[in-house]
KEDREN-244932 format. One record per residue (C-alpha): x, y, z; residue in one letter; residue number from 1. Coordinates in steps of 0.001 Angstrom, whole numbers, plus 500000, padded with zeros to 6 digits. Layout:
REM KEDREN-244932
+--------+--------+--------+------+-----+
|      u |      v |      w | type | seq |
+--------+--------+--------+------+-----+
|      X |      Y |      Z |    A | NUM |
...
+--------+--------+--------+------+-----+
//
This chain:
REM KEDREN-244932
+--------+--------+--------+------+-----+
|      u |      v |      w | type | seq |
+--------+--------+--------+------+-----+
| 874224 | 590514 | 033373 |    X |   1 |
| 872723 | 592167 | 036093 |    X |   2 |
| 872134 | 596043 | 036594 |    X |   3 |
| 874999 | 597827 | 038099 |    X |   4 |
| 874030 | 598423 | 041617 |    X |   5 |
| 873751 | 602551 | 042348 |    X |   6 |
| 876502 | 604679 | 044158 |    X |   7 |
| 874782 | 606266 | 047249 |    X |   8 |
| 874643 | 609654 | 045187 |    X |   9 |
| 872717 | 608260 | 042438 |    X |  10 |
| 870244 | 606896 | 045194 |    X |  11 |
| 870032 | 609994 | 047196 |    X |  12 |
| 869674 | 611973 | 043453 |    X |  13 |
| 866951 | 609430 | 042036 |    X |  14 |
| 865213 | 609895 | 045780 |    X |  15 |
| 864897 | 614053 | 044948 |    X |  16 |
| 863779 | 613431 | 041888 |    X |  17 |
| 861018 | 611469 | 042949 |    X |  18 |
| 860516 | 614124 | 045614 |    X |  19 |
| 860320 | 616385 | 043651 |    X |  20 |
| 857347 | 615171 | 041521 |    X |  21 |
| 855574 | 614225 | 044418 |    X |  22 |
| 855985 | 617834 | 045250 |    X |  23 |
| 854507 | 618925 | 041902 |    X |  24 |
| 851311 | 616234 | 042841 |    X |  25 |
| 850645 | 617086 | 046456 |    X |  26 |
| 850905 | 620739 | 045954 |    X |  27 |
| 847976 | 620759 | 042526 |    X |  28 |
| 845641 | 618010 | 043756 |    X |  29 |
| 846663 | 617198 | 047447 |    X |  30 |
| 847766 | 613992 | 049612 |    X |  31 |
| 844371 | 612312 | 047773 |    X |  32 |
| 845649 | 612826 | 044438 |    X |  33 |
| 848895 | 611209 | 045419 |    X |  34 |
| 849575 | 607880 | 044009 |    X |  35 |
| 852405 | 605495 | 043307 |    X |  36 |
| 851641 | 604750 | 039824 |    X |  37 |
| 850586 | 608505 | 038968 |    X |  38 |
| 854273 | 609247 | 040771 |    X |  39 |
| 855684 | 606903 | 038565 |    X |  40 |
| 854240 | 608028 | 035791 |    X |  41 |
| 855277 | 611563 | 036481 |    X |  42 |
| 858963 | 610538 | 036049 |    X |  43 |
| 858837 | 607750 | 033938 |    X |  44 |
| 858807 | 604869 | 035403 |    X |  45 |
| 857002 | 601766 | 036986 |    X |  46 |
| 855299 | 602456 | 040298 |    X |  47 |
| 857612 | 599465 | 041491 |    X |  48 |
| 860643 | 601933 | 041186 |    X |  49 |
| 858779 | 603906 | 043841 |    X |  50 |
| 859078 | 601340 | 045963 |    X |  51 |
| 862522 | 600401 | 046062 |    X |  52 |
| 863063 | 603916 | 047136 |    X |  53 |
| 860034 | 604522 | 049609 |    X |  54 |
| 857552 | 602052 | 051507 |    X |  55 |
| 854450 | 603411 | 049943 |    X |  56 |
| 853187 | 607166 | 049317 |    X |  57 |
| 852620 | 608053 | 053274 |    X |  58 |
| 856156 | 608391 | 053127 |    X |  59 |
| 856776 | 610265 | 050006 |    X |  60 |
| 854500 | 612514 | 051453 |    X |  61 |
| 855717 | 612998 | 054781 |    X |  62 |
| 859421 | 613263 | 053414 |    X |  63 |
| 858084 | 616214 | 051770 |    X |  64 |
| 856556 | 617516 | 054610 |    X |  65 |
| 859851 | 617045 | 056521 |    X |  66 |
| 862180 | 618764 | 053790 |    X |  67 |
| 859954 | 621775 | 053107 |    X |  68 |
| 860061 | 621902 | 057538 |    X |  69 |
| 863980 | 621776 | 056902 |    X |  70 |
| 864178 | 624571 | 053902 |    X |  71 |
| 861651 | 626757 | 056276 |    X |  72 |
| 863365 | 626432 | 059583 |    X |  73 |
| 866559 | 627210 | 057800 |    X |  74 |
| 864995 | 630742 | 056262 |    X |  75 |
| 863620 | 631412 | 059391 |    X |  76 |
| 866688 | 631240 | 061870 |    X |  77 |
| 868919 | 632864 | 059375 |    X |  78 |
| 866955 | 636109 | 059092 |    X |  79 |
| 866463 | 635854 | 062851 |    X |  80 |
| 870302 | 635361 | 063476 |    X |  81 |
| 870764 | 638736 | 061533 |    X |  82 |
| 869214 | 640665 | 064495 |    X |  83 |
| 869752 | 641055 | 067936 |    X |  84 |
| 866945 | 643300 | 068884 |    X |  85 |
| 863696 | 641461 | 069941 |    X |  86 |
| 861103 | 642996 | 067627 |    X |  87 |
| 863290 | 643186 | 065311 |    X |  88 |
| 863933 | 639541 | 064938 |    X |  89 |
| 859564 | 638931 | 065368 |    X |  90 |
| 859895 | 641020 | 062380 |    X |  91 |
| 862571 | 639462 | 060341 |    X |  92 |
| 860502 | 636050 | 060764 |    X |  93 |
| 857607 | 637413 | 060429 |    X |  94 |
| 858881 | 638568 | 056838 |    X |  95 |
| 860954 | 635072 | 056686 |    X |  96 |
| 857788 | 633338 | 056515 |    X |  97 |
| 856052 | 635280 | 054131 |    X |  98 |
| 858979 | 634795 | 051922 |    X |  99 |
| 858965 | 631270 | 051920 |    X | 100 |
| 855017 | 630899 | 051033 |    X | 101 |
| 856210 | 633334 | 048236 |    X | 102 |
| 859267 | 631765 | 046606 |    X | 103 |
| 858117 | 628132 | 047683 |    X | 104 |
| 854929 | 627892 | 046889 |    X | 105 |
| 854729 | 624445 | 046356 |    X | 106 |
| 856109 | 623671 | 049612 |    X | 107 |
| 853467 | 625761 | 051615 |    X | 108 |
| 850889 | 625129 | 050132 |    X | 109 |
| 851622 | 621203 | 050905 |    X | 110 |
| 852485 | 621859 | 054059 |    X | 111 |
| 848909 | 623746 | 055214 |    X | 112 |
| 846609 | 621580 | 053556 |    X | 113 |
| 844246 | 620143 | 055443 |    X | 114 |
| 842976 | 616763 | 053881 |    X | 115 |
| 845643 | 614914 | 054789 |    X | 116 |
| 846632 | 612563 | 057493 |    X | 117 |
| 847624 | 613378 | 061153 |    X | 118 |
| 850129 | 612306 | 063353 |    X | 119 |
| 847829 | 609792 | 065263 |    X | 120 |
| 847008 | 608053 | 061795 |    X | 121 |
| 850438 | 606545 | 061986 |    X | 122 |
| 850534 | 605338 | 065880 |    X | 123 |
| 851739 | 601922 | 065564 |    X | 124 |
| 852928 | 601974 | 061999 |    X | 125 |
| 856174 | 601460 | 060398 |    X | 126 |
| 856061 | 604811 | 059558 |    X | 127 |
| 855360 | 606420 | 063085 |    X | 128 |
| 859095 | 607239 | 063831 |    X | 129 |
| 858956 | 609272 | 060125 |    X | 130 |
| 855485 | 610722 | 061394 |    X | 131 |
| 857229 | 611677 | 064180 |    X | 132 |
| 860096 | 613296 | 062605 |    X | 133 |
| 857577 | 615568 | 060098 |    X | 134 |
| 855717 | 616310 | 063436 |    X | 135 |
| 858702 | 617897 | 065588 |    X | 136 |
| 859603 | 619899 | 062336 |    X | 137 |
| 856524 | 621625 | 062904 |    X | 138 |
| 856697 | 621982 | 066962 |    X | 139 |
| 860650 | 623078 | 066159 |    X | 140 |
| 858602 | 626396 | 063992 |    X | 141 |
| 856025 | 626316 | 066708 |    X | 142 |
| 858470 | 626706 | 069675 |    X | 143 |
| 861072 | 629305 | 067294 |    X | 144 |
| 857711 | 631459 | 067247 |    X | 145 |
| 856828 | 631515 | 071473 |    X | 146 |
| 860932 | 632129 | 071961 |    X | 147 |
| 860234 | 635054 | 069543 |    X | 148 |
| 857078 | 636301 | 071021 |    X | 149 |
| 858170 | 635790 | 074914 |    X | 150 |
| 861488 | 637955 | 073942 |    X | 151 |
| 859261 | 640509 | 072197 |    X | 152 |
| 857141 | 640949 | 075200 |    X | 153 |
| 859753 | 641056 | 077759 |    X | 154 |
| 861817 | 643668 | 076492 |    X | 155 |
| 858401 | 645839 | 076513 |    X | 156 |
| 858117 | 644246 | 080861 |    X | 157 |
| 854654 | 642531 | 079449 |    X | 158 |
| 852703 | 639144 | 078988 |    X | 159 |
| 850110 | 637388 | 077716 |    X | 160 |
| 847096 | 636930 | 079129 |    X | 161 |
| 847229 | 633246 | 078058 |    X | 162 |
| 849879 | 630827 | 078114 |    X | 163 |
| 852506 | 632006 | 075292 |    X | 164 |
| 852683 | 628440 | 073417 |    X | 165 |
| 848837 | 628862 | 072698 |    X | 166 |
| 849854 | 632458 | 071806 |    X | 167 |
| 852476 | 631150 | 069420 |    X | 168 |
| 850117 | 628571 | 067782 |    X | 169 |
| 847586 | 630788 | 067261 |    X | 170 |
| 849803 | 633644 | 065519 |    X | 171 |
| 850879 | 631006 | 063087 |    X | 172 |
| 847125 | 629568 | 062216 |    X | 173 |
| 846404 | 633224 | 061374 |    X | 174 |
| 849531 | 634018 | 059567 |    X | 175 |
| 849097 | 630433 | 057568 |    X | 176 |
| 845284 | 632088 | 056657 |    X | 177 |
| 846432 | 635336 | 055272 |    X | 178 |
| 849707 | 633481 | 053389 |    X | 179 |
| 847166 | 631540 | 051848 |    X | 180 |
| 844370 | 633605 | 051085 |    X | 181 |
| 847136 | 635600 | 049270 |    X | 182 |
| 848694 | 632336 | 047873 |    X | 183 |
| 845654 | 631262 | 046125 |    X | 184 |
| 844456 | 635043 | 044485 |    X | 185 |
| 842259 | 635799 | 047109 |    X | 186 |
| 843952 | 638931 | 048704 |    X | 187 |
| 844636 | 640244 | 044677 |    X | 188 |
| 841334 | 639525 | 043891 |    X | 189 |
| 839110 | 641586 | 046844 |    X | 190 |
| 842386 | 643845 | 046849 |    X | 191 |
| 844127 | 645222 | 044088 |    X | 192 |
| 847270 | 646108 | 046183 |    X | 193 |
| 847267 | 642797 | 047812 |    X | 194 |
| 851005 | 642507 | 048843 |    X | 195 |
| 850566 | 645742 | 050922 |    X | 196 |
| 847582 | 644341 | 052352 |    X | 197 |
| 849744 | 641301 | 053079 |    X | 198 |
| 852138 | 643306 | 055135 |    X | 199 |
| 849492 | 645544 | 056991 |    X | 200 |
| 847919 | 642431 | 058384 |    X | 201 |
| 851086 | 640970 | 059424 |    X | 202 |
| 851806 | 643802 | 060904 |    X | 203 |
| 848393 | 644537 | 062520 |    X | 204 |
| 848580 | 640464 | 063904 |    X | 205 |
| 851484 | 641509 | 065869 |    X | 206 |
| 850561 | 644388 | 067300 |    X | 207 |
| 847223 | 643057 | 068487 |    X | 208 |
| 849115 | 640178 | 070253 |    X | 209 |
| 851379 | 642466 | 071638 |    X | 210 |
| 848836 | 645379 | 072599 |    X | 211 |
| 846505 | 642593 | 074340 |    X | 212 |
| 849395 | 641622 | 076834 |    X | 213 |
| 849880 | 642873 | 080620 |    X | 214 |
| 852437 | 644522 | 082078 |    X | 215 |
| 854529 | 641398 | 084069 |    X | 216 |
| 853705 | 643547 | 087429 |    X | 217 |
| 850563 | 642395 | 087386 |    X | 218 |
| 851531 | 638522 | 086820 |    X | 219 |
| 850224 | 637081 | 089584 |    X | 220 |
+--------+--------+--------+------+-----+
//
């Protein structure tokens, strides 16, 4: 007798789990220590289970990517939602974002490593439109943090003296550096007080984006 075929819920639950031990792999020994038989092995199974729920581990791992994009964005607009004042809501992301790295660390530190593919590896692959999808998660942060910044600098009557999406994407290279230095013992280590070190360097970031802008007057 065949095997009873799965409700959709028992798919989407059996696809989490899998997630979720992918997570567990990506975030201890990166996207090279990623494997279908090691993921199988981490739940208990054959690698060709894997399959039947993903086309091979480039999309585990950008379905990772995507979901720990999802949990982010979702932290990050609901603390901002909670404000109404401009600098207040830089703040509450600011502080949004350092709370994720903190309760998901898993999830950030997947989603800063470095050795791992970029979006131009999958140009032309089955799994661009995926690729796609993890890289608009990230431009959807990117573009949450110039909205931020711009209404920050306006309510002050100032700007930037370069354009503010370069702005943004540099303020979030730097905050990504001092979430992980602090992530992996770094901060603790040099620091014994390294959570109030954390928040003095979030807080100096800011104010030396915002103290390097010009008054709009001079816009030319």
């Amino acid at each position: 007798m065949p095997p009873k075929e799965k409700t959709p819920a028992e798919k989407a639950a059996e696809r989490a789990r899998i997630l979720d031990a992918a997570l567990e792999i990506l975030a201890t020994d990166g996207y090279q220590g990623l494997t279908m038989r090691r993921l199988g092995q981490q739940i208990g199974a054959s690698a060709t289970k894997i399959y039947l729920y993903f086309v091979n581990k480039d999309e585990v791992y950008l379905s990772v990517i995507i979901e720990g994009y999802r949990l982010l964005l979702d932290d990050l607009r609901q603390a901002v939602a909670a404000h109404t004042d401009p600098e207040a809501r830089l703040d509450a992301f600011f502080q949004a974002y350092a709370d994720f790295a903190r309760t998901h660390p898993a999830f950030f530190q997947t989603m800063v490593q470095k050795k791992a593919p970029l979006q131009d590896h999958y140009t032309g692959t089955s799994l661009e439109h995926t690729a796609r999808t993890k890289f608009e998660a990230g431009l959807e942060v990117l573009h949450l943090t110039q909205q931020l910044l711009d209404a920050c600098l306006a309510q002050k009557g100032q700007r930037l003296q370069i354009p503010s999406d370069m702005a943004a994407f540099c303020l979030l290279v730097f905050l990504n550096g001092l979430l992980n230095a602090s992530h992996t013992g770094l901060t603790s280590e040099v620091f014994p007080q390294g959570d109030q070190l954390l928040s003095a360097s979030i807080q100096l970031l800011k104010n030396a984006f915002c103290n390097s802008s010009l008054p709009r007057e001079e816009e030319p």
